[in-house]
N, C-alpha and C positions, 0 to 999 in steps of 0.2 A: 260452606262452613270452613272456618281457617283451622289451620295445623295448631295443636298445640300439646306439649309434651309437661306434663302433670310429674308428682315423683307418681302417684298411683300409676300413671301409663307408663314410667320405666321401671315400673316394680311388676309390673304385669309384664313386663319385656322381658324382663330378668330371665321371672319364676317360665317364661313361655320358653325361652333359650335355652335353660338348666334341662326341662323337660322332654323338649326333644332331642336332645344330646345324649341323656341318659335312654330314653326307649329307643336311639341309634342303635345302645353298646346293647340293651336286652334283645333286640330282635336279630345283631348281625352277632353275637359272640356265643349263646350256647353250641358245642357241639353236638347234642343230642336233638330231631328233630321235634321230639313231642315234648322239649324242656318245659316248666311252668314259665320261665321266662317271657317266653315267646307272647304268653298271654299279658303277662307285665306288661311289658314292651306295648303290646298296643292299645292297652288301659292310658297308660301313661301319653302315648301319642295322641288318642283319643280327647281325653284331658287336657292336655296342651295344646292343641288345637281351637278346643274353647275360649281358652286361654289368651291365645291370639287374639281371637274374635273382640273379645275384652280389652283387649289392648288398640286394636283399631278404632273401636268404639271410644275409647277415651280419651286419644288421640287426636281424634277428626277424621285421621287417614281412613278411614270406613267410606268414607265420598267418593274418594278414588278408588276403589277398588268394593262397590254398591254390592257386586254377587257374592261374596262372602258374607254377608249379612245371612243372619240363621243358620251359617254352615256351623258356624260353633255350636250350637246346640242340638246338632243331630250328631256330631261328633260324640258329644257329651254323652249321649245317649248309647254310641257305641262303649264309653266307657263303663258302666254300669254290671252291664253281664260278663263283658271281659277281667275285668277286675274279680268279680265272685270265680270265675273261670281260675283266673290264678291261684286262688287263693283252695279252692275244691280240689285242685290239682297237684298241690303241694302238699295237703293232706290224707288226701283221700282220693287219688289220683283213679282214673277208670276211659276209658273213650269217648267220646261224643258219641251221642245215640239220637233218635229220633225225636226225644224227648225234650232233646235241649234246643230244637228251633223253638219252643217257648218265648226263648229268651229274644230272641228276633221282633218281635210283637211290637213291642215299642215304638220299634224304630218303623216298623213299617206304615206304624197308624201315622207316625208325623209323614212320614214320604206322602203317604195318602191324602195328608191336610195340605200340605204346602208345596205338595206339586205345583197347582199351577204362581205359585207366588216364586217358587225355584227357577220355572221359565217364562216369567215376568219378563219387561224391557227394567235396564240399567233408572229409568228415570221411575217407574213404580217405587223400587224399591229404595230411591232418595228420599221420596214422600214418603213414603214407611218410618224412615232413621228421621226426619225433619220434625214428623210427628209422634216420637219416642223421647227423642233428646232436645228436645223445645221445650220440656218440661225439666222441672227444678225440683228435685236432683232429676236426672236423668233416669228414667225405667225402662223396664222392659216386657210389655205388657202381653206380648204374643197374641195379637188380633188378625193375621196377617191370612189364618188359614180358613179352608172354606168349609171345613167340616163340624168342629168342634166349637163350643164357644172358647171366648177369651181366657188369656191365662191359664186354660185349661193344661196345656203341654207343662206347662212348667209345675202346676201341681203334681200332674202325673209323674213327671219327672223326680220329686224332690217326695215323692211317697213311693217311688219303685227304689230310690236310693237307701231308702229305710230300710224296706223288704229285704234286698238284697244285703245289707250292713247285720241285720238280724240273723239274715243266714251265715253268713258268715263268721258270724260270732258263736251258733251253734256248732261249725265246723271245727271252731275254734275248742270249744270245750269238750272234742272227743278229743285233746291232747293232756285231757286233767281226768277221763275219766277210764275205767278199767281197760278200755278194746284200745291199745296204741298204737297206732298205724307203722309201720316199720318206715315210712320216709320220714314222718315226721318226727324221727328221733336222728336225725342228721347230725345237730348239736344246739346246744343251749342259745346259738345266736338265731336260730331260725326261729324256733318259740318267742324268743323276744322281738324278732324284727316283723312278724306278725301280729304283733300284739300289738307295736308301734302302728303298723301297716292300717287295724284296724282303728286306732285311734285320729289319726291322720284321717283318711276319712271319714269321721264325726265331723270334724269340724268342714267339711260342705254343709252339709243337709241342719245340724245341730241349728246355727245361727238362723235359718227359715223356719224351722219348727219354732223355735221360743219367739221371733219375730210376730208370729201367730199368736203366740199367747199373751203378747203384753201390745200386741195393735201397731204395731211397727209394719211401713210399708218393705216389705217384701222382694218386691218388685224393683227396688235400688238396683242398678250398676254395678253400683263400687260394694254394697254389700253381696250380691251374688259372685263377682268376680275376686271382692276380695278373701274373701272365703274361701276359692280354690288356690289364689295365691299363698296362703297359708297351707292349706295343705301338700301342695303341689311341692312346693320349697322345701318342707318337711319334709317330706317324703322321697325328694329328689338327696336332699345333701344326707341322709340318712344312708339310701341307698351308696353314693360315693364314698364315705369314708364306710362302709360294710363289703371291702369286694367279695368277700365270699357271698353272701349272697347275689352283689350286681352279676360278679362272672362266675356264679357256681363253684369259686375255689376259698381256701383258707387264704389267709391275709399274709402265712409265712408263707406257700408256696410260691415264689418269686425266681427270678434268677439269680444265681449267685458265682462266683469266680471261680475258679479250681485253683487252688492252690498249687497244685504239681505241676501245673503247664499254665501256658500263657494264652488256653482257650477259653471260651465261654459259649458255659453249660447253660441250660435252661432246669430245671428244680423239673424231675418228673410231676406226673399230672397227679393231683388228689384223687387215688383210691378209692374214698370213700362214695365221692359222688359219680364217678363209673358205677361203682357195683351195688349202693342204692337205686340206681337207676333200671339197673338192669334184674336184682333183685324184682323191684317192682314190676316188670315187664312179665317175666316168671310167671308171676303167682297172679296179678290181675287177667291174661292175656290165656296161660298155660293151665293155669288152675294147677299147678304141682301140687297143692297141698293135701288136693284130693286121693291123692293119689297114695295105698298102702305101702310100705315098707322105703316111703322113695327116702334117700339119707343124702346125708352132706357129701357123698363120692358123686352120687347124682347131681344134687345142684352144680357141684364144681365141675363135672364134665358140660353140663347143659350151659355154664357160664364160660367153661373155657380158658379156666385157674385151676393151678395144684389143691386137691383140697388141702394141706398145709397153711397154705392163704388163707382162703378161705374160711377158713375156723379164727384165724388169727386174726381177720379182719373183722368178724362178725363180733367177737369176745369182746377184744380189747379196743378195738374202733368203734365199731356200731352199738356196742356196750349190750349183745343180748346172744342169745346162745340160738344156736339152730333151732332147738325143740320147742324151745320158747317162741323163737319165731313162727315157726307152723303151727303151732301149736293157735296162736294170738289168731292167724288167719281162719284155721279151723274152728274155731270158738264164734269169732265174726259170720263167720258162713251159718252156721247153725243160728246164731241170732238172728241172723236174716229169715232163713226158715219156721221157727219157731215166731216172727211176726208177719212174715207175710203171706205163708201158707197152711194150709191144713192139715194138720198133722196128727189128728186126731187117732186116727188107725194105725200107727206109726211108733212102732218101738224103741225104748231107748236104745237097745243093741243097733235096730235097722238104720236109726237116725245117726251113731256114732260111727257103723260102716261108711253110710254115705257121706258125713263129713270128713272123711278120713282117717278115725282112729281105729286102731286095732281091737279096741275092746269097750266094753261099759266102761272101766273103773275107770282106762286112763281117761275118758272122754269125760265121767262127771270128777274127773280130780283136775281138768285142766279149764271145762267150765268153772268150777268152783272157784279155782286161783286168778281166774280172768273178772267174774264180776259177783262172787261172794255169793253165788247161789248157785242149788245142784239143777240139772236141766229138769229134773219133774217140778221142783218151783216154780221155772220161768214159764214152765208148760201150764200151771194150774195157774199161774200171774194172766198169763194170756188168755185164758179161758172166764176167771174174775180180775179185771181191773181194779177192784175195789181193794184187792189184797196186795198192790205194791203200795 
C-alpha cells in the first residue's frame, strides 16, 4: 500500500508531537518523586502513542513498520487508570495499595487476547491492516484476538473510559463540597484546569457513546483517532500556556535580572508547592492530625521552617489557618469511621479522642462547620439512610 499523507495524518502527527513533548517535561521536571505529574506524564504518553498508531494508520507507513499495529491500543489502555491516577492524586492524594492492581485488569485481558497475534510474523499482521483498511472508510474492527469476540476490546475500552471519567468527576466534586482537601486549594487555576482536564476527556469516549445512539459506525479511523486528536491538542496547548500547573510553578516565578549587579539570579522556588507537598506527606503518611495537643511549633519543626513561615504561608498563601486545617483532616477521618466501621458501642467523647480532639464540644463544633450536622446526626443518618 503506498505512502500517503492526508491533513488528518499531519494532524494526527501534530497532536502526536505536542504529546510527547509535553509528558517529556511532566515526567522529567517534577522535583518531588511522588509528583501527580508523573502520573500525567504517562497518561499523556500513553495517549500519544495511540495516537501515533493513528497516524501510521492513516498514512500507509503502518506497512513498514506491521509490529506496531495494536501497540496503540494497549497503550491506550495504559492511559485510562493513569489519567484517574492523576487526577485521585491531585486531590485526594494517598499511596498505591493493593487495591489498585485493579486497575491493571484491562490491560492484562488484552495481553492475554493478543498475545499470540503480538508474536505473529510481520506478514500476519499485513493481512490483518489489508483486511481493516480495504474497507471504505477504513475501521477497526479488533478481530485479531483469540479469546474474546470481536470488537469486544474496544467496547470494553470506551465503557471503562466512562467508569473512570465518572470517577473522576466524583473526585471532582469533593472540591465544591464541605471536606476540602488541603492540596486541592493550591489556587483557583488548579480547580479550573481540572475541570478543563475533565472536559478534554469527554470528547474521546462522548463521540462513541452518541455514535451508538443515532447508528453511526463506530468503528471509523478517523472518528476514533480524531476524537483523541481533539482532546489530546486541548489538552496539550492548555497545559503549555498553564506552566504552573505543567512544572508545578506560578507563571511569575521566572528568572529575572538584578539590578544592583550585572548577575543573574533565578526567582527562588514557589513556596507554596514545597510545603503543599509536604504538608501532605505529614498528615496522609504521619497521621499528625491524630495526634493531641500537636500545634504549629510541631509541624514547623517536623517541616523544618520557622514557625513564622509557616503560619504566614498557611494564612496568607494557602488561604486557611492551622486549626482549620486539622481540624478539616480530623473531621474526614471521623467520616471515614462513622461510614466504614462500627461504631455503635462507641462514644462521642471516645470517637472525638481518637480522631484527635481534645473534647466533645470542640469535635461536634468542627464536625458541624465541616458538613452542617452534629456527629450524633451522621451516626443516626448511618444507622437510617432514609433520613439524609
Amino acid at each position: 500500500m503506498e505512502i500517503h499523507f492526508s491533513a488528518f495524518s499531519l494532524l494526527f502527527l501534530v497532536s502526536t508531537i505536542l504529546g510527547f513533548l509535553t509528558s517529556y517535561i511532566l515526567l522529567t521536571f517534577p522535583r518531588q518523586v511522588r509528583s501527580p505529574n508523573r502520573w500525567l506524564g504517562i497518561a499523556l504518553f500513553g495517549i500519544s502513542w495511540g495516537q501515533l498508531a493513528g497516524f501510521l494508520l492513516e498514512s500507509g507507513l503502518i506497512f513498514h513498520v506491521p509490529h506496531f499495529f495494536r501497540t496503540g491500543f494497549l497503550f491506550a489502555l495504559i492511559y485510562l487508570p493513569t489519567s484517574y491516577l492523576y487526577v485521585r492524586q491531585v486531590i485526594a492524594p494517598r499511596p498505591l495499595s493493593a487495591r489498585d492492581l485493579i486497575h491493571a485488569v484491562p490491560i492484562l485481558i488484552f495481553l492475554v487476547d493478543y498475545l499470540p497475534f503480538f508474536l505473529s510474523s510481520a506478514d500476519v499482521k499485513i493481512a490483518a491492516l489489508m483486511s481493516e483498511l480495504s474497507l471504505d472508510p477504513p475501521v477497526n474492527r479488533y478481530n485479531e484476538g483469540w479469546l474474546l469476540p470481536d470488537n469486544t476490546q474496544e467496547w470494553m475500552w470506551f465503557m471503562a473510559a466512562l467508569v473512570y471519567w465518572v470517577r473522576e468527576v466524583r473526585l471532582l466534586m469533593k472540591l465544591r463540597g464541605p471536606v476540602l482537601r488541603f492540596r486541592a486549594r493550591k489556587s483557583k487555576a488548579w480547580r479550573w484546569w481540572l475541570t478543563s482536564f475533565l472536559f478534554f476527556q469527554s470528547l474521546i469516549f462522548l463521540p462513541w457513546h452518541i455514535g451508538h445512539l443515532i447508528n453511526i459506525d463506530t468503528t471509523s479511523v478517523l472518528l476514533v483517532h480524531g476524537s483523541v486528536f481533539a482532546m489530546l491538542t486541548m489538552t496539550v496547548l492548555t497545559l503549555l500556556f498553564k506552566p504552573e500547573i505543567l512544572y508545578g510553578l506560578k507563571s511569575g516565578a521566572v528568572s529575572h535580572s538584578n539590578s544592583k549587579g550585572d548577575g543573574y539570579h533565578p526567582a527562588p522556588e514557589n513556596p507554596v508547592v514545597d510545603l503543599h507537598e509536604n504538608i501532605a506527606a505529614l498528615m496522609e503518611q504521619q497521621k499528625i492530625f491524630l495526634k493531641h495537643r500537636y500545634a504549629m511549633a510541631d509541624m514547623a519543626h517536623d517541616l523544618g521552617v520557622p514557625p513564622h513561615q509557616l503560619s504566614h504561608q498557611l494564612n496568607s498563601l494557602l488561604k486557611i489557618s492551622f486549626n482549620d486545617l486539622m481540624n478539616e483532616y480530623r473531621v474526614k477521618h471521623c467520616l471515614e469511621r462513622i461510614r466504614n466501621e462500627n461504631i455503635e458501642r462507641i462514644t462521642l467523647e471516645a470517637l472525638a479522642l481518637e480522631c484527635g480532639f481534645n473534647n466533645r464540644n470542640s469535635f461536634t463544633q468542627a464536625v458541624k462547620k465541616v458538613t452542617g450536622k452534629t456527629p450524633s446526626a451522621l451516626i443516626r443518618q448511618r444507622r437510617n439512610p432514609s433520613m439524609a
